[in-house]
C-alpha positions in Angstrom: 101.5 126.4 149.1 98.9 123.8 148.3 98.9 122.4 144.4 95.7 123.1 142.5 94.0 120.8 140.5 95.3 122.5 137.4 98.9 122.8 138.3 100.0 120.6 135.8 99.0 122.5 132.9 102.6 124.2 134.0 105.1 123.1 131.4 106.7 121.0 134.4 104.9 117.3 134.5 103.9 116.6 138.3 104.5 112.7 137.9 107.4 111.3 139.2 110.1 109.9 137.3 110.0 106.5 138.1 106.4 106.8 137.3 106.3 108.5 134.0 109.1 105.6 133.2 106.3 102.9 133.7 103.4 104.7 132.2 105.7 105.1 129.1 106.3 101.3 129.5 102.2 101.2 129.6 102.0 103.3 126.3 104.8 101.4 124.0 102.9 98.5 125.0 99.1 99.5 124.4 100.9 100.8 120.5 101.6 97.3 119.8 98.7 95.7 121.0 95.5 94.9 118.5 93.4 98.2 120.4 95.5 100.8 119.3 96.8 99.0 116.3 94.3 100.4 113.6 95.1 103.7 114.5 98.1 105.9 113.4 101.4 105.8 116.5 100.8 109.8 116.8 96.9 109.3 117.6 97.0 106.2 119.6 99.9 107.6 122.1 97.9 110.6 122.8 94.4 108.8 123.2 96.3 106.6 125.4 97.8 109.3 127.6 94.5 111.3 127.5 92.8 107.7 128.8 95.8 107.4 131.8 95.8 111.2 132.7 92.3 112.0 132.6 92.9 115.7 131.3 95.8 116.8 129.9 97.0 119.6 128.2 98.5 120.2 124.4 101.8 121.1 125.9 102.3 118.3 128.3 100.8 116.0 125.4 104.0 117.5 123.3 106.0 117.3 126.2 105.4 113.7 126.6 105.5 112.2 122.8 108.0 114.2 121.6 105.8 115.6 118.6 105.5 118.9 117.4 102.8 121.3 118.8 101.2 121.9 115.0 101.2 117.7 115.0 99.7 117.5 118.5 97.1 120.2 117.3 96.5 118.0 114.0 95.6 114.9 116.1 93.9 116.8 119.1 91.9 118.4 116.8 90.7 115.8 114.9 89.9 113.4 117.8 87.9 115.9 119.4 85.7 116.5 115.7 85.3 112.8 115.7 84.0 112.8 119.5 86.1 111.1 121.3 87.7 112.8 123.4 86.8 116.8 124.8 88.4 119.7 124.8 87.8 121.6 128.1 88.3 125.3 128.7 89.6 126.4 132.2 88.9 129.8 132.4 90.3 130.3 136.0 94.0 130.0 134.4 92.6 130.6 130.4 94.4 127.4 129.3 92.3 124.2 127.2 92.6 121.0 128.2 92.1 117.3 126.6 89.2 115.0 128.1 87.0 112.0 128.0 83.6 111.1 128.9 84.3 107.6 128.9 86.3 104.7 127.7 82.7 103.4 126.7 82.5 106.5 124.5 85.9 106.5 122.4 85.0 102.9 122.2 82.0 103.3 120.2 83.7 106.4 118.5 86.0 104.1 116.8 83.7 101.9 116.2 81.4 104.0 114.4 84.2 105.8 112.8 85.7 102.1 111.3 82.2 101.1 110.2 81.6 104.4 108.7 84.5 104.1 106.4 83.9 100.4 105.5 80.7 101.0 104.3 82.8 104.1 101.8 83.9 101.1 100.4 81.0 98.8 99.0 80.2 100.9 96.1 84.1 100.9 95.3 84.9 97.3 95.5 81.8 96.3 93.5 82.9 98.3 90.7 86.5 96.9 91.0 85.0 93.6 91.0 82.4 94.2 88.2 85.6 95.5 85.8 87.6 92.8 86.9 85.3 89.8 86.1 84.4 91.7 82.7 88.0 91.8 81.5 88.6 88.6 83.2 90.1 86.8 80.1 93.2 89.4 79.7 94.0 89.6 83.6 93.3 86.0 84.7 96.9 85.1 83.6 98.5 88.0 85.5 100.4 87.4 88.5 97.9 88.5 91.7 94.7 88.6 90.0 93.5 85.7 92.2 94.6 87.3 95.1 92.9 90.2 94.3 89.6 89.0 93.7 89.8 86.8 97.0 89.8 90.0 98.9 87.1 91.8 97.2 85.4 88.4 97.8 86.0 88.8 101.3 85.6 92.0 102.0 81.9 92.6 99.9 80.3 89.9 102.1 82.1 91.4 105.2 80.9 94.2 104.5 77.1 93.5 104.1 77.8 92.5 107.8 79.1 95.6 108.6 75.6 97.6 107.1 73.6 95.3 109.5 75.8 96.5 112.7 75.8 100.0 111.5 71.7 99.7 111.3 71.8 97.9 115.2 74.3 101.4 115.8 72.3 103.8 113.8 75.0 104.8 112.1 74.9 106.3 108.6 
């Protein structure tokens, strides 16, 4: 009988051993590397065997990682209401499956979805910075007062930087 395009949406994956060994190999190394690093482990493994599958399902996903369905679910979920990836319906054999339209796409995604939150943050950090410089006499002498101010010094300017990408992105 000849396989169907679907057939590994069984609970059985269709790679080989010796290949699922070196696409593991593939994953543990993406984690560790600066793409996948800003992202939680349980996200970044499954975007990155959504990216080297092409579609896979929830089960396979769990089969794969070893984490819980409900945890799969979480992170499917809220990958697919951030847009990057797409959740596909086969009706032929009523079972969903987990897509991309690009690499382009989930790309920009995270992009967006990194500037987004930076810009949460302006408001924040010139209010920390504001209290900090009025009461300035009491916590100059405490120990990482300097250091704290150096990052809100960083980040405020960095952050400008990141409004002026997010207009070029229209994003906000």
């Amino acid at each position: 009988m000849k396989k169907g395009v679907y057939d590994e949406l069984d609970d059985e994956d269709p790679y080989d051993l010796n290949v699922r060994k070196i696409e593991k190999e593939i994953v543990d190394y993406l984690i560790k590397s600066p793409l996948y690093s800003t992202r939680n482990e349980i996200t970044s493994r499954i975007l990155i065997y959504i990216i080297l599958r092409k579609e896979i399902s929830q089960n396979l996903l769990k089969n794969l990682t070893g984490y819980s369905s409900g945890k799969i679910s979480q992170e499917l979920n809220n990958l697919v209401d951030s847009g990057m990836i797409i959740r596909k319906k086969i009706p032929s054999i009523r079972k969903k499956v987990y897509t991309f339209e690009s690499v382009e796409q989930i790309s920009n995604t995270r992009v967006k979805n990194i500037i987004t939150v930076m810009l949460k943050w302006e408001g924040e950090l010139e209010k920390m910075k504001n209290e900090m410089e009025n009461k300035r006499s009491k916590l100059e002498t405490m120990n990482g007062y300097n250091n704290i101010m150096n990052v809100i010094n960083f980040y405020i300017p960095a952050i400008k930087l990141y409004e002026k990408f997010a207009d070029s992105l229209e994003i906000k």
